[in-house]
Structures are given as structure tokens and as C-alpha cells.
C-alpha positions as CSV (number, residue, x, y, z in Angstrom):
1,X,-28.9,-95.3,-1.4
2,X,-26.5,-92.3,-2.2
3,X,-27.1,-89.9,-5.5
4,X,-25.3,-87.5,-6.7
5,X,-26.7,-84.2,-7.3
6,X,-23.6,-82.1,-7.7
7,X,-20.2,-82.1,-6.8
8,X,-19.2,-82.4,-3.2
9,X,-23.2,-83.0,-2.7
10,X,-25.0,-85.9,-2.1
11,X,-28.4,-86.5,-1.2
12,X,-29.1,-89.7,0.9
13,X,-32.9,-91.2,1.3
14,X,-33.5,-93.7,4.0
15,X,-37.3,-95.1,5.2
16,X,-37.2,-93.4,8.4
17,X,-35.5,-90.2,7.3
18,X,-34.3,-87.8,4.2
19,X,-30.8,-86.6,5.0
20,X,-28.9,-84.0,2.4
21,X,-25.0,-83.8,2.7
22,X,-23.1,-80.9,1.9
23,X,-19.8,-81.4,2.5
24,X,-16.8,-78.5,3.1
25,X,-13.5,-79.2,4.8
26,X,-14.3,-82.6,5.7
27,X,-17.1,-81.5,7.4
28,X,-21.1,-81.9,6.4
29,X,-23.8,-79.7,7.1
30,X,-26.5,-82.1,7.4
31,X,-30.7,-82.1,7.3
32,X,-31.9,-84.6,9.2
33,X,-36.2,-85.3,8.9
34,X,-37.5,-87.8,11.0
35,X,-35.0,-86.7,13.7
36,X,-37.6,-87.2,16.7
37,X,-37.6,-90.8,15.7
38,X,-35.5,-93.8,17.2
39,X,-33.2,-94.0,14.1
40,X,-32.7,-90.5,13.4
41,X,-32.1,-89.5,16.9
42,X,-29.0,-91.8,17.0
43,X,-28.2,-90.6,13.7
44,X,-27.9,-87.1,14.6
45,X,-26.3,-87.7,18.1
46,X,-23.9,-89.6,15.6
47,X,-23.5,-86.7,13.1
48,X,-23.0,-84.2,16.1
49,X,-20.1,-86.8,18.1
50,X,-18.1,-86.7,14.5
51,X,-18.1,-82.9,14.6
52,X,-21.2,-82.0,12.0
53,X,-23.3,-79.2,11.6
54,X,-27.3,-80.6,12.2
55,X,-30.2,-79.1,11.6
56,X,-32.8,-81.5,12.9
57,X,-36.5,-81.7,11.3
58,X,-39.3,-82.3,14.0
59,X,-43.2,-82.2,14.1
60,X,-44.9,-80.0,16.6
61,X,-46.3,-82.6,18.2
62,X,-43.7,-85.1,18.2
63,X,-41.5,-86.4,21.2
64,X,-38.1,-85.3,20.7
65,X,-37.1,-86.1,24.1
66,X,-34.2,-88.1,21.8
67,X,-32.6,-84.8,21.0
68,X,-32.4,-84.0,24.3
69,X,-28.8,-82.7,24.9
70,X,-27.8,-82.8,21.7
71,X,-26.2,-79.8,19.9
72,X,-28.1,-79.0,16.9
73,X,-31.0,-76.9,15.0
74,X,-34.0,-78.1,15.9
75,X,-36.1,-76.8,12.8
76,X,-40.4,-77.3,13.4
77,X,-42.3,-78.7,10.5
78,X,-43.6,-81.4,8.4
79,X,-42.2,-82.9,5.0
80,X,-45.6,-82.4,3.7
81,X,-45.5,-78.2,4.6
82,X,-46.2,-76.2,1.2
């Protein structure tokens, strides 16, 4: 599912993972939660192959050995932070 939330901006909700687009010069800067995880691993090695900025959302005490070698921001936290 892909909404709209201003131009040039799209924010993309999937069951694994959130992931918010901003788009400049044919090039996104992307937020990626779930990223430890089998599907959002591959999505950010994905994202980072095409040439995309990633910052990657991951739990303390997850297993992100699926980053591993991957060129992005790994930020620590939880989607349920305040």
C-alpha cells in the first residue's frame, strides 16, 4: 500500500516493516523498521545496491547479523519508544 502524504513523499506500510520515502534527484532516503528481520534485511541490502540512503531501525536485542556488510544507519530502538 502506497499513501501519499505530500508531494514527492510517500509513506509505505508493509507487515514486517514501516518504510517512509523521501525522494530527491531520483534518489530516496529511506526508514526502514523491522530491518533485523528476513524481509527487511533484503529490503535494505536492496535499497543500498540501487544507490539509497538507509537508516535501518533495530532492537537492542535483536540479531542483525542481516545487516552485516551493508552500508547504512543502523538506528537502536523500538516502534513502541515514547
Amino acid at each position: 500500500m502506497d499513501t501519499p502524504i505530500a508531494p514527492n513523499r510517500h509513506l509505505s506500510v508493509f507487515p514486517a516493516f514501516w518504510c517512509a520515502f523521501v525522494q530527491f534527484n531520483n534518489r530516496m532516503k529511506c526508514f526502514i523498521t523491522g530491518a533485523s528481520g528476513f524481509i527487511g534485511a533484503n529490503l535494505v541490502h536492496e535499497l543500498v545496491a540501487q544507490g539509497h540512503s538507509v537508516k535501518a531501525l533495530v532492537r537492542a536485542e535483536s540479531d542483525a547479523r542481516g545487516l552485516t556488510g551493508t552500508d547504512c544507519e543502523r538506528v537502536q530502538g523500538d516502534v513502541g519508544d515514547q
